[in-house]
C-alpha positions in Angstrom: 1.5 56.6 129.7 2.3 59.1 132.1 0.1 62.0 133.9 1.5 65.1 134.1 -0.1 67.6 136.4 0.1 71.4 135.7 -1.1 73.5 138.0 0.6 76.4 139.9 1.4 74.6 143.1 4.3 74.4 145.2 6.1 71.2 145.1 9.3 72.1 146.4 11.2 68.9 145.0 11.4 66.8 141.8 9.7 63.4 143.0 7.9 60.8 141.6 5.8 58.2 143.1 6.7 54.9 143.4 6.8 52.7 140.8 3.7 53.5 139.4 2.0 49.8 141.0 -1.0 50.0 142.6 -0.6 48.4 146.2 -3.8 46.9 145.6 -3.3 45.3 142.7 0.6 44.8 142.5 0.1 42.9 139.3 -1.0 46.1 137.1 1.7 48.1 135.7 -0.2 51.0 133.8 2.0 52.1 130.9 0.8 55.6 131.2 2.8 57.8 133.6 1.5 60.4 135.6 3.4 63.5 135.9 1.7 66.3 137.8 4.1 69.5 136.9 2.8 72.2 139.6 3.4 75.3 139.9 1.1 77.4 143.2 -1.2 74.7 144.9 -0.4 72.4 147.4 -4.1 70.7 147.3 -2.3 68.3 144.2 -0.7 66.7 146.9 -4.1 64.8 147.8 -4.6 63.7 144.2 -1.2 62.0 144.4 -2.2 58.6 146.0 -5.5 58.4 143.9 -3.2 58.4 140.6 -0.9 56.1 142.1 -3.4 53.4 143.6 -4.4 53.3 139.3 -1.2 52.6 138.6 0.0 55.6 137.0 3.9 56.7 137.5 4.1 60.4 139.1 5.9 63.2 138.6 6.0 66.8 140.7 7.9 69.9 140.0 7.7 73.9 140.5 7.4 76.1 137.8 10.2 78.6 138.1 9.9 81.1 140.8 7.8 78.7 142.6 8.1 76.8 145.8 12.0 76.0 145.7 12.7 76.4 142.1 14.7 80.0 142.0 14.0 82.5 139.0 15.6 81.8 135.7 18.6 83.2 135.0 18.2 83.2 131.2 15.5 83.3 128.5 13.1 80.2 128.4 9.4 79.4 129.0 7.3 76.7 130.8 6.4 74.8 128.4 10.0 74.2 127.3 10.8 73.1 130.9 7.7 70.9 130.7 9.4 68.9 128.2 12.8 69.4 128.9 12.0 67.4 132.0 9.8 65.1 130.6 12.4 64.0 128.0 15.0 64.1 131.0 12.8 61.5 132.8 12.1 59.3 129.4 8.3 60.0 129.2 7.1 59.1 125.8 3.4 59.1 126.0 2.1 60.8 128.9 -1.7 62.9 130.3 -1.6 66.5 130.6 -3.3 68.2 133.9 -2.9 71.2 134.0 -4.5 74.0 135.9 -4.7 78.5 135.8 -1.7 78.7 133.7 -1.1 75.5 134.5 -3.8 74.9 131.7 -2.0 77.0 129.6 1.2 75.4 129.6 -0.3 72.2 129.1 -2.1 73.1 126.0 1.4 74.5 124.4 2.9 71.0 125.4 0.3 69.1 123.6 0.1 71.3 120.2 3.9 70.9 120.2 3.8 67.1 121.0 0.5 65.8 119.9 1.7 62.5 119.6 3.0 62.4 122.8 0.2 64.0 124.8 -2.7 61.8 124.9 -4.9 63.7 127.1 -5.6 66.5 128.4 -7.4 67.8 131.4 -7.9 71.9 131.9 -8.8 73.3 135.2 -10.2 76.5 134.7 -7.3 76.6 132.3 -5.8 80.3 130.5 -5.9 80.0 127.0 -2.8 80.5 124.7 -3.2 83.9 123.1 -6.2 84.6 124.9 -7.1 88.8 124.7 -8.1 89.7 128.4 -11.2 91.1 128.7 -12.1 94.7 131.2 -12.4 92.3 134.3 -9.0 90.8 133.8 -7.4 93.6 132.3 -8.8 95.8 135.1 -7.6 92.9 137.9 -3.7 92.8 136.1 -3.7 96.8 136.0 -4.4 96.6 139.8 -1.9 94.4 140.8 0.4 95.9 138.9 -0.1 99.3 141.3 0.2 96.6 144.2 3.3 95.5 143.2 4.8 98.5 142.3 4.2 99.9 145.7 5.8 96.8 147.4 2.4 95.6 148.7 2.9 92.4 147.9 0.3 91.4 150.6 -2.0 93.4 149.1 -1.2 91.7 145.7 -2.0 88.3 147.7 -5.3 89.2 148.9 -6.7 91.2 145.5 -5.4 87.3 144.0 -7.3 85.6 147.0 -10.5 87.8 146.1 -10.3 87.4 142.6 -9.8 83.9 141.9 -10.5 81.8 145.0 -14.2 82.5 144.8 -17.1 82.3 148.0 -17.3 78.5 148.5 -13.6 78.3 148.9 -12.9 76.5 152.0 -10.8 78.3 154.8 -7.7 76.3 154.7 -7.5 76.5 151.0 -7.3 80.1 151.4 -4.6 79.3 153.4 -2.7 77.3 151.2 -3.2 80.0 148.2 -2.5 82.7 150.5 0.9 81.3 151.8 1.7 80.1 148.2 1.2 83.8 146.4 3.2 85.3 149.1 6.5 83.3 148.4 5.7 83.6 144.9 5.6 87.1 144.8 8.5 87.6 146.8 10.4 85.4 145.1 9.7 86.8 141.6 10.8 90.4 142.7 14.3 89.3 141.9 13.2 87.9 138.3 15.0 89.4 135.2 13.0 86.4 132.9 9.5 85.6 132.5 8.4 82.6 130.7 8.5 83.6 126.6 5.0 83.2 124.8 4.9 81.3 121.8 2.7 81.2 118.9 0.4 78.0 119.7 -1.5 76.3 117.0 -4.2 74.7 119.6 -5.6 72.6 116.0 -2.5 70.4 115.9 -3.7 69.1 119.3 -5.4 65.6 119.0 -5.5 64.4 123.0 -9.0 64.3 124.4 -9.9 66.4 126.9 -11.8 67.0 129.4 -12.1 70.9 130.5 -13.5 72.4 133.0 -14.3 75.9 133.5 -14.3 78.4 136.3 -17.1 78.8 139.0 -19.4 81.2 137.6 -17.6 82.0 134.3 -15.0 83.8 135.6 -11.6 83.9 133.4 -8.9 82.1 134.3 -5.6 84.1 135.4 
């Protein structure tokens, strides 16, 4: 089985753990992999060694027009790359982690392959289909404006405001802050965005565990 992380983050790289053997207990192969597919935050990076020490192969990548990945030349959507590089890497029964749209793309990946995907985990995960309510549509209509005006830090700090909440410790605000900014300037050149796709969230038989945002506020 493999874990497969979702969760905007920058990566920079394709890489994957070693071996998936815990050095603790060289003896245990776990025959789930661990693939953590991130997109925007660079916090994954401390989950990495806990998934490995359990024995659990992993895998790390950047959505498009994240970290090092460029924008996409052509038509295609996450979820496709998901599995395109999941099949590319001979995964065959992996855990979905997935978090923001991260959460999203995880949840296509598992209605499309639900026997493949044997569990899920949503961090304050979007929801296929999901119809915005005032707040969100209100915070997209904004940053819209932003963007349009070529205040891209502005755009960073409404997304900082917005999603990073008041407990939010200083460096992650850091991390998020230099994230969004390289996103955002990266995407400016983008002709593509990632194509939405009907999802049929019944055909999904993983467990899961999800768990929602502080407060109740919607995911991006």
């Amino acid at each position: 089985l493999d874990v497969v992380l979702l969760a905007q983050t920058e990566v920079g790289e394709v890489s994957e753990a070693a071996g998936g053997v815990s050095s603790t207990m060289p003896h245990k192969q776990n025959p789930t992999r661990a693939v953590l597919a991130r997109a925007c935050a660079r916090g994954v990076h401390a989950q990495v060694p806990v998934l490995t020490e359990g024995g659990y192969r992993v895998v790390r990548f950047d959505f498009r027009a994240f970290g090092q990945t460029p924008v996409a030349d052509g038509p295609y959507s996450d979820a496709g790359d998901v599995c395109d590089l999941l099949d590319h890497l001979k995964c065959e029964r992996y855990a979905l982690i997935g978090s923001s749209h991260g959460g999203e793309v995880a949840l296509e990946v598992a209605a499309t392959r639900p026997d493949a995907v044997v569990s899920l985990v949503l961090l304050c995960a979007a929801m296929p289909g999901h119809v915005a309510g005032p707040e969100l549509r209100e915070f997209t209509e904004r940053k819209k404006e932003l963007l349009a005006a070529d205040d891209i830090a502005g755009a960073v700090e409404l997304n900082l405001a917005t999603w990073m909440g008041p407990d939010a410790q200083a460096d992650a605000h850091h991390l998020v802050r230099v994230m969004q900014q390289h996103a955002l300037e990266t995407q400016r050149a983008a002709r593509f965005t990632s194509a939405a796709a009907p999802v049929d969230i019944g055909r999904i038989t993983a467990s899961c565990l999800a768990v929602p945002c502080p407060g109740g506020s919607p995911a991006p």
